[in-house]
N, C-alpha and C positions, 0 to 999 in steps of 0.2 A: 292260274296254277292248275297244271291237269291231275285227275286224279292218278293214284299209286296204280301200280299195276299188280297183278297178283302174288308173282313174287316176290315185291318188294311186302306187301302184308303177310305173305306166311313169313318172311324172315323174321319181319315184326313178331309176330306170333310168338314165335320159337324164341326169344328175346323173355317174352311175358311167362311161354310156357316154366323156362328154366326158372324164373322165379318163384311160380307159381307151385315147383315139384322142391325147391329148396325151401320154401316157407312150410310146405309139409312134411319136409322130413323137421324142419327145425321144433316144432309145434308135435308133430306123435310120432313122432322117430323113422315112420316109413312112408313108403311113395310106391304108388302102384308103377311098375316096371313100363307100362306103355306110354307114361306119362314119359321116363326118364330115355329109353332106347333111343328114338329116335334124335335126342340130344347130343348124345353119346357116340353115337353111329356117327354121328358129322362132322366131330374133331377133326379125324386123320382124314375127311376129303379135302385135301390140300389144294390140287391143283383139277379141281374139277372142269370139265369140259359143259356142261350145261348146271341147270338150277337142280334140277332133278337127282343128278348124283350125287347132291349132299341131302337133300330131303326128297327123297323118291315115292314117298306114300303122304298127301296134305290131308289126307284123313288124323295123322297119327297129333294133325299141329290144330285138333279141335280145340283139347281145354285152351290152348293158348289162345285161337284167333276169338274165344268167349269170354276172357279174360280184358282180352283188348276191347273184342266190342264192350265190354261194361265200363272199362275207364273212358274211352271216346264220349260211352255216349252220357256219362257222370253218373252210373248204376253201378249195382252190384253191392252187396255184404260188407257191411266196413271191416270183415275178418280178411277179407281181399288187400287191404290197405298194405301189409306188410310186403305182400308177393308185389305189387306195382313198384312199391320203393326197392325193391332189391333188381327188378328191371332196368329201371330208371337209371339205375344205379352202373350196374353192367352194361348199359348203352355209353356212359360219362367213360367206365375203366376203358373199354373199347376206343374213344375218342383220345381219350390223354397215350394211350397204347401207338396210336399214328404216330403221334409226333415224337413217340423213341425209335428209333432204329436201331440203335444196338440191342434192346430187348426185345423186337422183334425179331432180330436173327436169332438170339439166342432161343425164343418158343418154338422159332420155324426150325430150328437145328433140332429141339426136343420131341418135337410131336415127327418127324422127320424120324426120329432114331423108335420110335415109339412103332409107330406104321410098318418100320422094319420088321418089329418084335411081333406085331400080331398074330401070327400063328402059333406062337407059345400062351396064347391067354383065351384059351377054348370056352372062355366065360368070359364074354366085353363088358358085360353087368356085373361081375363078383368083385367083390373086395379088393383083389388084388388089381385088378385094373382101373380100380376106382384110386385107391393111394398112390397108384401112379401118375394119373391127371392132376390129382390133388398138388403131389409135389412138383408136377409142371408146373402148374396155378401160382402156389407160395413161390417160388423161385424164381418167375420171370414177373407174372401182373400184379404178384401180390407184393410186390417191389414199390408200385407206384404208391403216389401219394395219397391218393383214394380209396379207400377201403370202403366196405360194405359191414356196413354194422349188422349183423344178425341176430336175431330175436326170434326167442320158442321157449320150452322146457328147458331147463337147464338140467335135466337130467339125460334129455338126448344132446345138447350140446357139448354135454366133457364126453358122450360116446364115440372115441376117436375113428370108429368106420362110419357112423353118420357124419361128422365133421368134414371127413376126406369124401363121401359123398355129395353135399353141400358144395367143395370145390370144386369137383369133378363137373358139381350142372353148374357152378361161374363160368369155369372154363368152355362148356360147350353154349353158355347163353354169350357170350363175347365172342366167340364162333359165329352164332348167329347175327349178330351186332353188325359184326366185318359184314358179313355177307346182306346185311340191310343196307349197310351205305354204299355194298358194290352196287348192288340196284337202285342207287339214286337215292335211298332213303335220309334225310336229315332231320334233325333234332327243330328248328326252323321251321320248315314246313309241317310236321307232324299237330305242332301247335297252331298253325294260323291253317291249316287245311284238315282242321277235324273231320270239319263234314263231310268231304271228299272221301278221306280214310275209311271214316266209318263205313260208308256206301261199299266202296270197295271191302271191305273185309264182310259185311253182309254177305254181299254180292258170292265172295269165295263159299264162307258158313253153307252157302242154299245149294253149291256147286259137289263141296263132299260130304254133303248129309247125303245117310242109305235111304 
């Protein structure tokens, strides 16, 4: 089994990241913004021509690719625990998402009309562009039979703009997801080729540290 290639681990990354930025909004209500942008930024790259025009800065996909080295390598804070299973999770929605096609055209028609609209939401990160992703999310993936159980505060969880941001990073971590298994990435290998993984996602970690 050869190991991953770099893209394929930032996409991983960005998989983990989005977890990682919806277990803390779910837990203290907010999320530092450079955690979430580069999430968010990736939706509407639809039909990208390289790796880079949907993740163009692999600095921005640190916490995630540190996130990942900690579960590869069976480390990290058991307060991490929730952010892997919401991963984990959004890798599974991603998978069952293949095998509809009618709800695929339906997101691909959304984020399609969505892409159109972006010069009217001169904030990609505010509110209103977050309840828009959100009700792509409920309306096409959150259709499947899989849901993602979320856990935190229940005081940020009835806050219906934390909520709709929570969906907002599903939607761009199953973004990510896609774009892990166009790079070869599988559920399969990830598990019998840890050690590979790991190496390689080091390997990037040492590549965009300042």
């Amino acid at each position: 089994m050869k190991q991953p290639d770099p893209e394929q681990v930032l996409a991983l990354a960005a998989v983990f990241q989005a977890g990682l930025a919806a277990d803390r909004l779910a837990s203290q209500g907010r999320v530092d913004e450079q955690l979430v942008a580069p999430l968010l930024n990736a939706i509407t790259a639809l039909d990208p021509d390289s790796f880079d025009q949907v993740f163009p800065r692999a600095a921005e996909l640190a916490p995630g690719l540190e996130l990942l080295s900690q579960a590869l390598g069976g480390k990290g804070p058991r307060a991490n625990n929730r952010a892997l299973g919401y991963a984990l999770g959004l890798i599974q929605i991603a998978n069952l998402a293949r095998r509809d096609n009618a709800m695929l055209s339906v997101l691909r028609n959304r984020l399609e009309a969505l892409e159109a609209q972006l010069p009217h939401f001169p904030d990609r990160h505010g509110p209103e562009f977050s309840q828009r992703l959100a009700g792509i999310y409920v309306d096409t993936l959150g259709t499947l039979r899989f849901r993602i159980r979320v856990q935190g505060n229940p005081r940020h969880l009835q806050d219906d703009s934390v909520a709709a941001r929570i969906r907002a990073l599903f939607l761009g971590g199953v973004r990510a997801a896609f774009l892990w298994h166009q790079q070869g990435g599988r559920r399969w290998r990830l598990m019998l080729g840890r050690r590979r993984y790991l190496q390689q996602v080091e390997q990037v970690r040492r590549q965009i540290s300042p």
